[in-house]
N, C-alpha and C positions, 0 to 999 in steps of 0.2 A: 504494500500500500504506500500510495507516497506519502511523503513526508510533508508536514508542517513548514512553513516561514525560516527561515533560520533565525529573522531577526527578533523574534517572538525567545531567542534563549538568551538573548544577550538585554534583553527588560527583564526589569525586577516588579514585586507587586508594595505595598504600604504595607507597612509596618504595623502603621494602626488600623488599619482592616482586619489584620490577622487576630490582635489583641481584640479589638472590637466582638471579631468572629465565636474567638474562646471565653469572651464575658457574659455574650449571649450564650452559647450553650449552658453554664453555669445557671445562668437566672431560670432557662428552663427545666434545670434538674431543682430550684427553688431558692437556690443560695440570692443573697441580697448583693449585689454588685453595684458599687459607685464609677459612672463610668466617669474619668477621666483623661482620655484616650483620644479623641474625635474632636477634634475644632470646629465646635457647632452651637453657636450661641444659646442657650436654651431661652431665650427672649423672640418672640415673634414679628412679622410684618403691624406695623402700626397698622392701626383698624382703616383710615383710609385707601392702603396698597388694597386690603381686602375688597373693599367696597369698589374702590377701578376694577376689581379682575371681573370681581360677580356684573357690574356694569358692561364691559365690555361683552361678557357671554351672552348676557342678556340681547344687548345690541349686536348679536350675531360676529361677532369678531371671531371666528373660529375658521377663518380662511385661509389657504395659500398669501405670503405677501412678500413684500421686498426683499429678497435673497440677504443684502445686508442689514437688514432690520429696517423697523417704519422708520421714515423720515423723521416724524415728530420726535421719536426716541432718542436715532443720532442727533437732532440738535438737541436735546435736554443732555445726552450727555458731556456735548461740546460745553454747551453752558456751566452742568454741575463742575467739568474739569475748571471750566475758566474760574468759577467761585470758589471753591477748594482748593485749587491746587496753582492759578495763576498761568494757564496755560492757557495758550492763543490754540484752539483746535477746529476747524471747520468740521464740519457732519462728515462731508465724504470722506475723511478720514480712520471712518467710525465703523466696524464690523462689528455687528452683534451674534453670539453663539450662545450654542446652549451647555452655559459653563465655563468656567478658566479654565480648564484642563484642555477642552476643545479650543479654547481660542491660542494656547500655548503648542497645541499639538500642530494646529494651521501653522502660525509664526514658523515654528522650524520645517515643517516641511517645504515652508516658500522659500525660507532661505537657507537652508542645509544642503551641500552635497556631499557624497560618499569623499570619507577622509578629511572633511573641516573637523575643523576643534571648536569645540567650546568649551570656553570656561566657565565655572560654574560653582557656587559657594558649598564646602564642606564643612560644619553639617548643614545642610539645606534641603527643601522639599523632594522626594525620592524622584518624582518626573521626573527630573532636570534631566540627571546624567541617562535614564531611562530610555528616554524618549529620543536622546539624542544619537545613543547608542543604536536603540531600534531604526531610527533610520539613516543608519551610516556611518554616522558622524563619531569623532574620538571626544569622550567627554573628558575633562581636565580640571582638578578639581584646584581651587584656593581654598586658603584653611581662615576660618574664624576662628582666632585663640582665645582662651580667656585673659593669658597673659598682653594681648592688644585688644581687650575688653571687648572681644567677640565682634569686632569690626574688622573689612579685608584690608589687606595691607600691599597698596598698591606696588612696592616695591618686589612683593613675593608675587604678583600678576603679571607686570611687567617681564621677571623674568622668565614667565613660563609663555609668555606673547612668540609666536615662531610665524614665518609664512604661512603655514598652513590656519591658523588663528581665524575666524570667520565672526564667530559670537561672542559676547560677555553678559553673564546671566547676572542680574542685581533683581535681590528680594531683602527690599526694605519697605516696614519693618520684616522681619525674618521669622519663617519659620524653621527650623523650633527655637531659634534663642531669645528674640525678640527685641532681636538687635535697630537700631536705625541707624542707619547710615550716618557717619558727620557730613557736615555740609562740605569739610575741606578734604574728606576721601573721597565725597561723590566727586568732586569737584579735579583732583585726581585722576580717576576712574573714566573721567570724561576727556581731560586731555590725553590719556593713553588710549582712548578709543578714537579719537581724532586722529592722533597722531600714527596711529598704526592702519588706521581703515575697515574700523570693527562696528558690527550693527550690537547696540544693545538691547537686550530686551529685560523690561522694567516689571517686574511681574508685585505691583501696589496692589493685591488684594487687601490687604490692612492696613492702606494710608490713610484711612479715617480714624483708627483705634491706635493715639498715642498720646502717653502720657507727661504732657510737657512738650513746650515747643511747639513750631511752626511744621509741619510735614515740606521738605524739599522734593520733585519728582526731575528722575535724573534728565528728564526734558527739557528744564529748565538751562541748563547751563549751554554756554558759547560751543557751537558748532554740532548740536546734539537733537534740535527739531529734525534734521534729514536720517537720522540715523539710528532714533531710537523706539520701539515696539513697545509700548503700554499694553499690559493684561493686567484686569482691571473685572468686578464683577459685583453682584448683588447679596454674595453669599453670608460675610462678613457683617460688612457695614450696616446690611438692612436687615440680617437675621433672615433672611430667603434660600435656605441651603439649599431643600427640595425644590426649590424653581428653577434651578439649574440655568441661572442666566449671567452672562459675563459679556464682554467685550474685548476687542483690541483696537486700538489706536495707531495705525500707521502711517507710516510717509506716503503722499501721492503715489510715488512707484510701486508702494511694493502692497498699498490697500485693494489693489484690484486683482492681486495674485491668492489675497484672503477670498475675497468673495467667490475667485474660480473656485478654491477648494469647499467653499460653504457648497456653491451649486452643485456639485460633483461626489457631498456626503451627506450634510442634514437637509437639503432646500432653504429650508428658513426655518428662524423662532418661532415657535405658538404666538399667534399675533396677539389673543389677548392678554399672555403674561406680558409681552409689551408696553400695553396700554397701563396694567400694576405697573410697572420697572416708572413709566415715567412719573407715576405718583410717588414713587418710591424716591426718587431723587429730588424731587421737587421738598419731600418731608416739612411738610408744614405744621406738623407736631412737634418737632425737634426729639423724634423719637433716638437719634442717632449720636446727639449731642446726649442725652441722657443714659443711654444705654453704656457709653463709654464711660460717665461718671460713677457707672457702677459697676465696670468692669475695675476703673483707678482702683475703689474701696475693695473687691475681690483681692487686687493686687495685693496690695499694703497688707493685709491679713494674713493672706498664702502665703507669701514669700516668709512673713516673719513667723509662723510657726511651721513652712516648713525648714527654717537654717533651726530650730530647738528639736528637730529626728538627729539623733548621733551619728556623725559620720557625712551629714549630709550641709551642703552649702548652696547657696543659692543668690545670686543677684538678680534684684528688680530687674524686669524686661521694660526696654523704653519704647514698646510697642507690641499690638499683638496680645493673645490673651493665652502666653504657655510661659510655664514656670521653668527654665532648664536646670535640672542639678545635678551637682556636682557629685558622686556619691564615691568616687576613688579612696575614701577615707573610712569607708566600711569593710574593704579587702572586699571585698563580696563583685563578682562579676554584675554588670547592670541587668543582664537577661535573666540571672539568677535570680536577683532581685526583685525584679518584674514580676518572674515569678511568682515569686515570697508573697508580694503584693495582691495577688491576683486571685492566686489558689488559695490562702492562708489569712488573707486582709480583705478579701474583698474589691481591691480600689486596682481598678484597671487603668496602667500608663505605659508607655512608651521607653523601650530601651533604645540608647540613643544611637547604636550603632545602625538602627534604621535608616537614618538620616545623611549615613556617610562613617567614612572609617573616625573622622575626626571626634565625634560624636561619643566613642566608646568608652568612657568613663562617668557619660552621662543620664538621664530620664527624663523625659519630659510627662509635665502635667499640663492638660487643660485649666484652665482654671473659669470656664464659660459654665459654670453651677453657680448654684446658691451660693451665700457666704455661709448658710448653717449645711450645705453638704459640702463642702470644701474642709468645713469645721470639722465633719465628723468622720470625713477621708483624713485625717491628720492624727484623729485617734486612733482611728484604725491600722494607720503607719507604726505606729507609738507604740500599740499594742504589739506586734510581731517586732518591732525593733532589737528584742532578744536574742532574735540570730546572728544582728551583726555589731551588737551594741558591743561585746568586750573587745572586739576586734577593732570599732572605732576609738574606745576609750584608751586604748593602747597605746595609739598610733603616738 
C-alpha cells in the first residue's frame, strides 16, 4: 500500500492537546481535574458579539462570500489595527481565515520554499518549526534565556542569518513565556531583517493582553510595512476560541498569494461569524479592557504563590496569560512532574520541552481560570510537593 506524505513525519503534534487528551480521560473515569493546560480564556464573547451572530443568521447571512473576508470586516480590522496598535493598514491588505493556525499555515506556504530557513523562537508555539519543516523548509531555532530575561538576542540571530535565511518568526507577547519584546530588540530585529532581506512574520495573537506599557507591532519600525506578515485573530483578545476566526495582514505583493490559497482550501469564513468579529472589535462594552484587568489580578496571585511550591521559581509574564516555571531546583525531570501533577494532583500543565528543547527545565500554566481555581490548583501543587520537596530543600 502506498505510503503516507513524508512531510507529515517531520510535524510534530501540541503538547497540550496531548495533556489536555489525558485530563479528559481522567474526568471520565470521575477524578476532578483543574485544567491548566489550554490557552482559553474561560470568559466569553460580550453579549453584543452574541446578538451580531444571532442577527446576522436571522438576516440570512449564511452564504458563500468574499474569499478574503466581507469588506466591512477588512476595514474594521484596518481601523481596530490603526486604534490599537498605530498602524496605517488598508482593507486589501487584510485576509481573513478560519483561525491563526490557518492564516500562519497560508503565510509560509506563500513564502516558503524547499531549503529556506526560518528562524524561529525556542521555546515558542510548537507550529513554528512544525509547519515549516512540513513544508520544506529548515526550521532554526533562537533561544529565549532567562539569563537575557527570556527576550531574543539579536546578536545570537544575527549569527545564525546564512543565505539560505528566508523568515524570522516574532511572537510577542510569547507563548509560553510571556515574554514582550523591548522596543530596542524589536527595533534590532528589524534592522537585521532589513538588512539581510528577511520577510517577518509577526504572529500578535496576544497584543491586546499586556501588562504595562504600550504594545509595539514589529510593523511599526523603519523599512518593515513591505516586509512584515501580521497573524492576528479573535481567539485571545475576544474570548472566541471556538469561532475559529483570525486574520493576516500582508504587503500588497504577497496578500493576493493569501487569498489564492484561501480559494484553493476553505473558500471563505462563515459570513455570519463575520458580521460577530466586526462587533467584536468594535467592543463597545470594553469587555477586552476588563477582561485583561482581570487577567493583571490572576497574574499577581499565581505567580506569587506559585514561587512559595519548593523548588519552583517563576517571573511575572509581561504578556499573555501563562505562568512559565522554572522547576530545575526540584531535581525532578518536568515530564515527570507533569506527571506528578496530573495523575497525583489533579492540575493538568504543560512540560516545557513541548515548546522547544530550550524549554526543558520548565512548565507552563494557564493561568485563564478563576482566581479561586488557580487558588486551589496551588494547593493541590503543595499537597504532592513531597516528592520533590527534600530534593529542592537540599539544593
Amino acid at each position: 500500500m502506498r505510503s503516507i506524505a513524508s512531510r507529515i513525519s517531520v510535524m510534530s503534534g501540541e503538547g497540550a492537546l496531548s495533556v489536555f487528551a489525558r485530563a479528559k480521560e481522567l474526568e471520565r473515569q470521575g477524578r476532578s481535574i483543574i485544567h491548566l493546560e489550554l490557552g482559553e480564556p474561560d470568559f466569553h464573547p460580550a453579549p453584543p458579539v452574541n446578538e451580531a451572530l444571532k442577527q446576522a443568521i436571522d438576516d440570512g447571512k449564511d452564504r458563500y462570500c468574499a474569499v478574503a473576508g466581507l469588506p466591512a470586516l477588512r476595514q474594521a480590522v484596518a481601523e481596530y489595527l490603526g486604534e490599537t496598535r498605530s498602524l496605517n493598514i488598508s482593507p486589501a491588505n487584510v485576509v481573513v481565515a478560519p483561525g491563526c493556525k490557518i492564516a500562519f499555515f497560508m503565510a509560509m506556504m506563500a513564502l516558503l520554499d524547499p531549503g529556506d530557513e526560518v528562524l524561529y523562537p525556542d521555546p515558542g508555539f510548537p507550529g513554528f518549526p512544525s509547519i515549516a519543516m512540513g513544508l520544506g523548509g529548515i526550521a532554526v531555532p533562537f533561544t529565549l534565556s532567562e539569563r537575557n530575561r527570556l527576550q531574543p538576542d539579536p546578536d545570537e540571530i544575527a549569527a545564525k542569518i546564512t543565505p539560505r535565511t528566508k523568515i524570522l518568526i516574532a511572537n510577542s507577547p510569547s507563548n509560553p513565556t510571556g515574554t514582550v519584546y523591548y522596543d530596542e530588540v524589536q527595533r534590532q530585529l528589524a534592522q537585521l531583517a532589513v538588512k539581510n532581506d528577511l520577510l517577518v512574520i509577526s504572529d500578535e495573537i496576544y497584543a491586546r493582553i499586556i501588562y504595562g506599557g504600550h504594545y509595539i507591532s514589529m510593523m511599526t519600525y523603519p523599512g518593515m510595512q513591505d516586509r512584515t506578515l501580521i497573524i492576528d485573530g479573535f481567539s485571545k483578545s475576544f474570548a472566541m476560541t471556538g469561532w475559529r476566526l483570525g486574520y493576516a495582514v500582508a504587503p500588497a505583493r504577497i496578500a493576493p498569494a493569501l487569498e489564492m490559497l484561501a480559494v484553493n482550501s476553505y473558500t471563505c469564513v462563515a459570513e455570519f461569524s463575520q458580521y460577530a468579529a466586526i462587533e467584536a472589535l468594535k467592543d463597545r462594552d470594553g469587555a477586552t479592557p476588563r477582561m485583561v484587568q482581570e487577567f493583571a489580578a490572576r497574574r499577581e496571585q499565581f505567580v506569587r504563590d506559585l514561587n512559595r511550591v519548593p523548588g519552583w521559581r517563576c517571573q511575572p509574564p509581561e504578556g499573555a496569560f501563562y505562568a512559565w516555571v522554572n522547576i530545575v531546583d526540584t531535581g525532578i525531570p518536568a515530564e515527570e512532574l507533569c506527571r506528578i501533577l496530573l495523575e497525583d494532583a489533579g492540575v493538568a500543565a504543560i512540560p516545557g520541552a513541548a515548546f522547544g528543547s530550550a524549554g526543558t527545565d520548565y512548565i507552563r500554566f494557564s493561568f485563564a481560570s478563576s482566581r479561586e481555581t488557580l487558588r486551589e490548583a496551588v494547593e493541590r501543587v503543595q499537597a504532592v510537593s513531597s516528592a520533590w520537596q527534600k530534593t529542592a530543600v537540599g539544593q
